[in-house]
C-alpha positions in Angstrom: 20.7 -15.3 10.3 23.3 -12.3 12.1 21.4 -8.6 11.4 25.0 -7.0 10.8 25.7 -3.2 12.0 28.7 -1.2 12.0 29.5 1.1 15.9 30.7 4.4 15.7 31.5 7.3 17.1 32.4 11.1 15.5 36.1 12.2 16.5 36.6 15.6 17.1 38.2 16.5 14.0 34.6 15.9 12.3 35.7 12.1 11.1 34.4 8.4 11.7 35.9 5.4 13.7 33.6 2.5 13.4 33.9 -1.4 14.2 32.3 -4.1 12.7 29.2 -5.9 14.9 28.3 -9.5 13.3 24.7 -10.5 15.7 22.0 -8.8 16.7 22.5 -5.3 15.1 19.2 -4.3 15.1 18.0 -1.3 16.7 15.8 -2.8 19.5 18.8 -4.5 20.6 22.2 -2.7 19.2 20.5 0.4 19.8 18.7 -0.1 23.0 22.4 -1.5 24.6 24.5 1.5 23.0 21.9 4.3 24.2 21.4 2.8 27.7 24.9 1.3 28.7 27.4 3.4 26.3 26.1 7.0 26.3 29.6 8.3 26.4 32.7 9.3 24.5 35.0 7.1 26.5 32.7 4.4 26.7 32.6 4.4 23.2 36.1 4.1 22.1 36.7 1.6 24.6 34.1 -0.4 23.1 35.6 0.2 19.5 39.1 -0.6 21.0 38.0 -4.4 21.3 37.9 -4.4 17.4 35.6 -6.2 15.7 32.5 -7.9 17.5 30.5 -10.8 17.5 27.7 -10.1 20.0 27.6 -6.3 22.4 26.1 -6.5 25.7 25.8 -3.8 28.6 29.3 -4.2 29.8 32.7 -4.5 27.2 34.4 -6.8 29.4 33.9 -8.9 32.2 35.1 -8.0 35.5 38.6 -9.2 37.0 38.4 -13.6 37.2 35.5 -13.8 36.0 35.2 -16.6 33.0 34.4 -15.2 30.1 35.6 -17.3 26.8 33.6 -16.7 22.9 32.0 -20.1 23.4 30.9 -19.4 27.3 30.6 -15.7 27.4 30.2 -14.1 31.2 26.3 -12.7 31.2 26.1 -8.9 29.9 29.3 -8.9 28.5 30.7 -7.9 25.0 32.1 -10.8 22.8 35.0 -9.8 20.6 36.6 -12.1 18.0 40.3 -10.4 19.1 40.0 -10.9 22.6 37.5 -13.4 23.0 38.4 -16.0 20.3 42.1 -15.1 19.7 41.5 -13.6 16.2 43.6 -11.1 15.2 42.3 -7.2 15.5 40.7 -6.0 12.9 40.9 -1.9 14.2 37.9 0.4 13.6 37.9 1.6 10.2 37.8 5.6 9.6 35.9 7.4 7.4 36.5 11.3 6.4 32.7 12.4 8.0 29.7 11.2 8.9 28.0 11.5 5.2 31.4 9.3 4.0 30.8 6.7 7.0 27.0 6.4 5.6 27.7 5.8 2.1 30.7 4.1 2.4 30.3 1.7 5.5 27.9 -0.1 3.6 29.8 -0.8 0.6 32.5 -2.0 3.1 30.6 -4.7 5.4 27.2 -6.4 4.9 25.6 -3.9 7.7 22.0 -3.7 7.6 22.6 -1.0 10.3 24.9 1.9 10.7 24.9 3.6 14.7 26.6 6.9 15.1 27.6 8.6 18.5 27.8 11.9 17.8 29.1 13.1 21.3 25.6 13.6 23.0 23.1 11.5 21.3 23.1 7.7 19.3 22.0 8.0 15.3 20.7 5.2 13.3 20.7 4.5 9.7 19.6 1.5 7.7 19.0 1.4 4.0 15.2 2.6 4.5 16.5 5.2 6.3 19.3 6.7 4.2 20.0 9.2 6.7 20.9 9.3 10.3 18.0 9.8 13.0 18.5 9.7 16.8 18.0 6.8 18.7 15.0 7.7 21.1 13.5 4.8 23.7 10.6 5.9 25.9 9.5 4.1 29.2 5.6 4.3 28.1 5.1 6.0 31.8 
């Protein structure tokens, strides 16, 4: 069974662009990936550029000759169903705001979990949730 989650990321002009992730959305994975590895703007939209996704991992694309194919995916890397299985892109969807991306983005896809990057900090929301809360992972030190 896929845990579903929709990736985005707030534009400057206050609305949403968010792509569609079909395994492991869940916030001990999804989350923990997007808050360590993409904890950027630009790493963002480049992630969202590859459309919709089957599977994210720390890196969005595998480095120069190195095999990477939807069946045989190169270790750490982002599997997209454009790029990776020859599907055709399915863009990020936009949304008017954040409030409009939460109510609406789960009407749209069967996400269990909606991430937000807000421009500093990774938000969450599920359907317990109802509302976006930031993404915090401590080291137990």
């Amino acid at each position: 069974m896929s845990t579903r989650a929709m990736i985005g990321i707030k534009m400057p002009d206050g609305r949403v662009q968010a792509t569609y992730l079909h395994n492991d959305g869940y916030p001990l994975h999804a989350g923990y990936i997007l808050a360590t590895f993409y904890g950027t703007a630009e790493k963002v939209r480049t992630l969202l550029s590859l459309g919709e996704l089957s599977a994210i991992a720390e890196r969005p694309a595998p480095a120069p000759n190195e095999p990477h194919t939807f069946a045989d995916p190169a270790p750490g890397v982002t599997v997209a169903y454009h790029r990776d299985r020859g599907e055709a892109l399915c863009p990020a969807k936009r949304y008017a705001s954040p409030e409009a991306y939460l109510t609406e983005a789960t009407r749209d896809t069967p996400a269990s979990y909606l991430y937000l990057f807000d421009g500093d900090h990774w938000l969450y929301a599920s359907q317990a949730t109802a509302e976006f809360i930031e993404i915090k992972f401590t080291t137990g030190e």
